[in-house]
C-alpha positions in Angstrom: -36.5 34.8 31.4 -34.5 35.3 28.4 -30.9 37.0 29.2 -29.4 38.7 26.0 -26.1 36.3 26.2 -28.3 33.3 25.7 -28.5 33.2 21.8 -24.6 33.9 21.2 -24.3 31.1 24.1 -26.7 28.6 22.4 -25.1 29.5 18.4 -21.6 28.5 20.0 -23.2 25.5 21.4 -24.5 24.5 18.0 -21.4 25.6 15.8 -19.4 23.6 18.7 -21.2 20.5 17.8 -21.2 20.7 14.5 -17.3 21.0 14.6 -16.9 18.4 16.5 -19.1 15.7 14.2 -17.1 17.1 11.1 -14.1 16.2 12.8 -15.2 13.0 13.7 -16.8 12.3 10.6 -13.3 13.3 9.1 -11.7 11.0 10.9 -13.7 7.8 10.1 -13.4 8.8 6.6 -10.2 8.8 6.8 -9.7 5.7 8.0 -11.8 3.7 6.1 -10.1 5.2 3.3 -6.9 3.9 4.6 -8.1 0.3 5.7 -9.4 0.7 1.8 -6.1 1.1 0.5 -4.4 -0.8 2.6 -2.2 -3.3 0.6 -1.1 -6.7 2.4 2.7 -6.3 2.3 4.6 -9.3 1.4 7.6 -11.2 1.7 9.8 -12.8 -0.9 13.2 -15.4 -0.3 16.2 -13.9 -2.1 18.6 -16.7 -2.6 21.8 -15.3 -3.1 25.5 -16.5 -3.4 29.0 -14.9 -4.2 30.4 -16.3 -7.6 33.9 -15.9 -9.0 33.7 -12.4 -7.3 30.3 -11.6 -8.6 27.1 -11.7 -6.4 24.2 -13.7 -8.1 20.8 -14.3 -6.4 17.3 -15.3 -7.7 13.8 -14.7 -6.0 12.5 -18.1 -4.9 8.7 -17.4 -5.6 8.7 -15.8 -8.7 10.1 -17.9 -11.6 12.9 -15.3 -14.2 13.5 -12.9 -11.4 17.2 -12.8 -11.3 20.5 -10.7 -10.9 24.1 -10.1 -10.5 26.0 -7.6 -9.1 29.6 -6.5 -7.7 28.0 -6.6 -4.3 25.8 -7.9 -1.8 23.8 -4.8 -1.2 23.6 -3.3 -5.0 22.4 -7.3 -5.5 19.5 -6.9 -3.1 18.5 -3.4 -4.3 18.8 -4.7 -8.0 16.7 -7.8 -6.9 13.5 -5.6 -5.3 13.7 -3.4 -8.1 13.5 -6.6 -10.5 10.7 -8.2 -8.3 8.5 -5.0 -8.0 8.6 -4.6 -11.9 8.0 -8.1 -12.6 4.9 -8.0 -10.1 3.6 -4.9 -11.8 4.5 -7.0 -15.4 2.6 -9.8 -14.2 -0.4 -7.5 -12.8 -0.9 -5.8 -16.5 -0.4 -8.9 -18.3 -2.8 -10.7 -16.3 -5.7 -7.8 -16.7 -5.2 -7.2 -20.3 -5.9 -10.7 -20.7 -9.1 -10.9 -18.5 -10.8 -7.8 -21.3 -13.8 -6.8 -19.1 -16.5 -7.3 -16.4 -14.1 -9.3 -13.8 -14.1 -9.3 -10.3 -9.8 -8.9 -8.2 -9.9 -10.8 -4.9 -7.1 -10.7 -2.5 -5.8 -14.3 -1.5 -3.5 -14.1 1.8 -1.9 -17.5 2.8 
């Protein structure tokens, strides 16, 4: 026996479901769009020393990054700044050298 309710009941069901797997879909795109885009943070040694009332430091991985400044903290600001330009220096360098059909790996010690 077929009650007039039971269609409206049976189209929530459906739309209900259907929800529910976009929203899980959603989700699991957006995470493997994340895990995708992830990028491996790393860590650098700042060697840094106070000189005749200057403070001088140098990056201890990457050879020419260098600075001085009045203070300890404008030296460490001035120092990231240096070593995320000299990454991104490094990073254009090193593809407009490679031209075409090449393949990036990531290499994590």
């Amino acid at each position: 026996m077929k009650f007039k309710g039971d269609s409206h009941f049976a189209e929530s069901q459906f739309f209900v479901c259907i929800f529910f797997y976009f929203v899980v879909s959603l989700r699991l795109w957006l995470v493997v769009s994340i895990l995708k885009r992830k990028t491996i943070l790393q860590s650098y040694t700042a060697v840094i020393k106070e000189m005749d009332g200057w403070w001088v430091g140098w990056i201890e991985e990457v050879p020419g990054v260098n600075c001085q400044e009045a203070t300890r903290e404008a030296l460490l600001e001035t120092l990231a700044i240096t070593l995320r330009e000299a990454l991104a220096w490094n990073r254009q360098d090193a593809l407009a050298m490679v031209g075409v059909n090449y393949q990036e790996e990531r290499i994590c010690l």
